[in-house]
N, C-alpha and C positions, 0 to 999 in steps of 0.2 A: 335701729338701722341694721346692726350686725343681725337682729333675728330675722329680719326681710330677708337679707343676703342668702341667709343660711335657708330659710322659709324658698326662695325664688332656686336655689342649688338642687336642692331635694328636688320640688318639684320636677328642674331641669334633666335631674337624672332620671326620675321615675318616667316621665314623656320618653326618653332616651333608649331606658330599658321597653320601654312594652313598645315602641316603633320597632326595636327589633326583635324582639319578638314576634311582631305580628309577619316579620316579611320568613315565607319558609322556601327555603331552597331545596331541591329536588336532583335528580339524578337517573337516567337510564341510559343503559347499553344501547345505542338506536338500533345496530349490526346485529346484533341477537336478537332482537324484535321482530327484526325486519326478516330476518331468517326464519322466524316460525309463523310469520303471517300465511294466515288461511290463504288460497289461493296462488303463491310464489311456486307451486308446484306448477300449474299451465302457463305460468308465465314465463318460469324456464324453459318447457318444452316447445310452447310458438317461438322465442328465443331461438331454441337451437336449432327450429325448423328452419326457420329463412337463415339462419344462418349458415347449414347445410343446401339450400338452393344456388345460396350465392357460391359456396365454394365447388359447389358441381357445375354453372356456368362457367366460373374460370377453369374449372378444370377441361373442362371440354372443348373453350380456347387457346386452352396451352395444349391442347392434344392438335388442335389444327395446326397452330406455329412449327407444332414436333412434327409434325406427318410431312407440310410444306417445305418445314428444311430437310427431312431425310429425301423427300425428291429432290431436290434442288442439289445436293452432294451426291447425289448416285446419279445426277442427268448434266453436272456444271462444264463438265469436260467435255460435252456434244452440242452447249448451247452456241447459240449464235451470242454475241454481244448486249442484242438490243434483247432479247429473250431474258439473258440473266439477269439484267437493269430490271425488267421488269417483274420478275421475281424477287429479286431483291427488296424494288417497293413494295412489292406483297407481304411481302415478311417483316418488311421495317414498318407499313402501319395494322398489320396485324398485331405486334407486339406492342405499339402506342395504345390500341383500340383497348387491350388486355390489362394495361399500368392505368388507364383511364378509368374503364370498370372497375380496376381493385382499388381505386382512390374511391371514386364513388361507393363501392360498395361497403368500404371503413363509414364513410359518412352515414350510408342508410344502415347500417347494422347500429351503430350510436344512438341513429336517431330512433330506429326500432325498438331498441332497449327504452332508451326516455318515454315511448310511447308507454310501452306496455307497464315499464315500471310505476309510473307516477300515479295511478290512483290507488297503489298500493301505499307509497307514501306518505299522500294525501290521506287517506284514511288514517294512517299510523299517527302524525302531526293531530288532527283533528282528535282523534283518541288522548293526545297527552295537553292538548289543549284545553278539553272535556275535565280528564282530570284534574288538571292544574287548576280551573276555576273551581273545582266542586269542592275538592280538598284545600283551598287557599294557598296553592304554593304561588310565590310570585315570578320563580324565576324556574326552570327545568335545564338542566343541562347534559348532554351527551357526553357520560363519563366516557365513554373508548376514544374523542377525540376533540374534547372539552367544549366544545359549540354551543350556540346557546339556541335550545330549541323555543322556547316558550318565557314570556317577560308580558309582567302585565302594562297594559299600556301609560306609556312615560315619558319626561319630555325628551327631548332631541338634543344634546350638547355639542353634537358638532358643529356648530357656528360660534357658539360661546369657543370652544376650544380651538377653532379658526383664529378667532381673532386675539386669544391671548397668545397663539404663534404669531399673528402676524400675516397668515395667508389672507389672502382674498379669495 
């Protein structure tokens, strides 16, 4: 009986030792990667193009709002009443039109980046994905900010760990 025991232990550890052995964990910098991918040079510079378009359309409506009020202070003291109301609106939704565009334009500058950046990424991912199958690492992770880029596929635990909290 005790030589089973001892026979079924062994075993137990040698299964123990070569399962871990076989899972190999990995490692890259993605930000350094990502910095020397081929082609990050035109996609800076379409980047900074429209982003240069955008900042010369607001510039060129904050130059009408400047020109508007410098007439509006050098003519306010000859206007009629209903004159300067109406200047005024000029000016108060010329400067709404200008905070409107520069929201928008935070939005499409965002969305521009996403555009252009992602099949850089995509390539990058698929590269360490390539790797990680070829070389058998099972898991890859983003040393600069510990994430996990790559894990071969495995089950799902969060509902087992749902329910030993208790959520639904």
């Amino acid at each position: 009986m005790k030589t089973v025991s001892k026979l079924l232990l062994i075993l137990g550890l040698f299964a123990f030792s070569f399962n871990a052995e076989a899972q190999k964990f990995g490692h890259i910098d993605f930000a350094k990667l990502y910095a020397q991918m081929p082609g990050l040079d035109s996609v800076q510079i379409k980047y900074k193009d429209y982003a240069e378009q955008l900042r010369k359309q607001i510039g060129v409506m904050q130059t009408e709002l400047e020109n508007k009020y410098a007439d509006y202070q050098a003519s306010a003291a000859n206007m009629s009443p209903i004159i300067k109301q109406t200047k005024e609106k000029e000016m108060s939704d010329l400067n709404e039109r200008i905070q409107a565009f520069n929201a928008q334009a935070q939005q499409d500058l965002a969305a521009k980046e996403t555009e252009l950046t992602t099949p850089l990424i995509e390539k990058a991912r698929k590269a360490i994905t390539d790797v990680a199958k070829e070389h058998g690492y099972a898991y890859i992770f983003n040393s600069a900010e510990g994430l996990l880029l790559y894990a071969q596929d495995s089950d799902d635990v969060t509902a087992l760990v749902k329910k030993k909290l208790g959520i639904k």
